[in-house]
N, C-alpha and C positions, 0 to 999 in steps of 0.2 A: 501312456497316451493311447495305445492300439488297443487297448481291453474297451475302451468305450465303442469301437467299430460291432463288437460282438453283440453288444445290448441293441445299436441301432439296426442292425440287421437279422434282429431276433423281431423286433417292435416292426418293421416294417414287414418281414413275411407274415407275421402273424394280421395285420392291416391288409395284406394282400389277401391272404387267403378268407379273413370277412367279406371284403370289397368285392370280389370277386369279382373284377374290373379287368377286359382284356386291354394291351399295351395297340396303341393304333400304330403306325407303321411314322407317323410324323414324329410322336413320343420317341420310336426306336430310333428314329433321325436328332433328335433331341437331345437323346443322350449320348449316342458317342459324338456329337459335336462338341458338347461340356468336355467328355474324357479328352478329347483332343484339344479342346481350348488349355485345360488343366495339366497337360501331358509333362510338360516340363516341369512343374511343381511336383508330381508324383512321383518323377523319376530322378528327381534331387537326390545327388548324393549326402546329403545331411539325414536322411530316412533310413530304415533299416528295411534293404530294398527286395527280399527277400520276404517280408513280414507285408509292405506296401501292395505287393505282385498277388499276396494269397487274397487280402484285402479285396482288392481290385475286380479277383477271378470270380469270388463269392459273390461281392456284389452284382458281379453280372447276372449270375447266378439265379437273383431273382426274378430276372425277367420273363414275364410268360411268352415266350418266343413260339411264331406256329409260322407256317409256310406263308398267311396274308399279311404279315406285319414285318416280317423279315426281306431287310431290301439292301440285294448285293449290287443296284446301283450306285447306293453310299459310297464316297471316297474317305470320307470323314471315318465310318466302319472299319474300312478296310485298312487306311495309314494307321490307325492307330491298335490296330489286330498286328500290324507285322510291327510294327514297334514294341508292345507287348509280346508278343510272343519273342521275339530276338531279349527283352528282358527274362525273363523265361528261362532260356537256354542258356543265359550267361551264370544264372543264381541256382540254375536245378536243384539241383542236391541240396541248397538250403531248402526250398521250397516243399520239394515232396519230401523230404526227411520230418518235414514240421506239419503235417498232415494230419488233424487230429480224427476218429472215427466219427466222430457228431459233427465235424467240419466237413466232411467227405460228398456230401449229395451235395450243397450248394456249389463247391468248387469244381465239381464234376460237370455239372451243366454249364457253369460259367465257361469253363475249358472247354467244352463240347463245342460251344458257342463260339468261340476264336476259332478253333481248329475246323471248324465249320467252312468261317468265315475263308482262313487262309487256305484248303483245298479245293474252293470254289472260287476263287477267287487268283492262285498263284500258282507256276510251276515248281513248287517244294515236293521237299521228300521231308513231309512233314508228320508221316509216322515216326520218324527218328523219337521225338517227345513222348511217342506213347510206349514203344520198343524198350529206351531205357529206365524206363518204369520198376522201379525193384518189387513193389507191391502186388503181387499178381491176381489178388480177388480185385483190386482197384482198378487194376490195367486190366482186365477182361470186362467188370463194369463199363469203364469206360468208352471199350471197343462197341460194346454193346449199345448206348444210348447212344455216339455217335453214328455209329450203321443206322440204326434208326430214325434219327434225327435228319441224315442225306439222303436216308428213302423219302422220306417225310419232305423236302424241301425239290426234290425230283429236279434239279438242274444239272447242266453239264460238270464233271468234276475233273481239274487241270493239276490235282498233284500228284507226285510219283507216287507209284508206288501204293496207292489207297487200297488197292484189292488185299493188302497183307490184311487187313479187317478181318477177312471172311477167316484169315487163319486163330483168328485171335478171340472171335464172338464163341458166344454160347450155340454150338451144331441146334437149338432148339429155334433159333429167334431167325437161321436163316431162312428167305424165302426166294422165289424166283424174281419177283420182281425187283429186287436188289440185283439181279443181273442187269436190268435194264440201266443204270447208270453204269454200267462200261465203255458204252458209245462206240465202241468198234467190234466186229468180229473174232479178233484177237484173242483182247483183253476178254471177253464174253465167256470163250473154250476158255482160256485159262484159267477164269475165275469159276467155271462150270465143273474142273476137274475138281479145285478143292472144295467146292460144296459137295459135289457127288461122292469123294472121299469120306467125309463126315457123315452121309447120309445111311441108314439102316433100310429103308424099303427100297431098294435102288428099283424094282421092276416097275414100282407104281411114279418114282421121281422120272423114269425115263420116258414111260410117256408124257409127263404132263412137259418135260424140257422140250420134245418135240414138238409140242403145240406153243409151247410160247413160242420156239427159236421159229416156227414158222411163219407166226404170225409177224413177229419183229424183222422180217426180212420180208413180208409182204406190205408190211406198213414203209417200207426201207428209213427205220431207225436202228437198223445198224450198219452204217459203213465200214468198205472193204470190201476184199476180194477173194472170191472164192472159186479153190481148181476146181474141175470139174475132170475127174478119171475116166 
């Protein structure tokens, strides 16, 4: 029964990338009202719910998602992102153990796309999912399109723990402006250590950190408190 999801969602990226049609932001509201309408059917225990979840992540997957169509006023989004994802963590190890490599980019972005959702949205420590990740070219991809993806969507971000990213991304893809979602002074030096750790021209990174960290404290977009010796 599950091998026919593979064909439709061969048939419709292939339709997506002819059409080359972007997703308007009521569409994005459209569909997770369906997944939510449908939620209890999906999450039947008569499914094999591990195979259902990978389903589920892919077809998100296809959505062309950009910063003007993506709307984290949805609650429909979001109930049904922490419902999924707590599905997730119950079936793990089925899920990512069944990961095939031609499966790998769609479910990537699908998940990118929750995980999005839920550290913009919740106070989780929702790197845990990415953490026990056995995969490690998978789990570094991953870290990678989501870093991106939050630079990309530039909102405030309320889950624990998100800065472990910067430990986990490709030292190439970091930039400064990915400091700029730390939101506090804090988190900013902290997250400023381990990119500076990673970094190779440290003499040319430290000026340019001084002109950002100046300017982001004359703009006062970063709150807190700072001693003064």
């Amino acid at each position: 029964m599950y091998d026919v999801f593979d064909t439709l969602i061969e048939q419709f990226q292939i339709s997506l990338q002819l059409d080359k049609r972007k997703l308007t932001t009521e569409e994005f509201n459209d569909f997770f009202q369906g997944c939510l309408t449908h939620l209890d059917y999906a999450m039947t225990t008569s499914v094999n719910q591990h195979i259902a979840d990978k389903i589920i992540i892919r077809m998100t997957g296809l959505l062309l998602i950009t910063k003007k169509n993506f709307d984290l006023t949805n609650r429909d989004a979001i109930n049904f992102t922490i419902a999924l994802i707590s599905d997730i963590e119950e079936h793990y190890d089925n899920i990512f153990s069944g990961i095939k490599s031609e499966e790998w980019p769609l479910f990537r972005d699908g998940l990118v796309l929750y995980l999005s959702i839920e550290l913009l949205s919740q106070s989780k420590n929702t790197m845990n999912l990415i953490h026990q990740m056995k995969n490690k070219d998978f789990k570094k991809d991953l870290a990678n399109v989501l870093l991106k993806r939050l630079e990309e969507f530039q909102k405030p971000i309320l889950g624990i723990n998100w800065t472990n990213l910067f430990t986990l991304v490709d030292p190439n893809i970091l930039t400064l402006k990915q400091l700029e979602l730390t939101g506090s002074i804090q988190i900013y030096v902290t997250s400023l250590v381990q990119i500076v750790g990673m970094n190779i021209n440290e003499m040319e990174l430290r000026e340019k950190v001084d002109r950002h960290f100046d300017q982001l404290i004359y703009d006062e977009r970063l709150p807190g408190k700072i001693k003064i010796i």
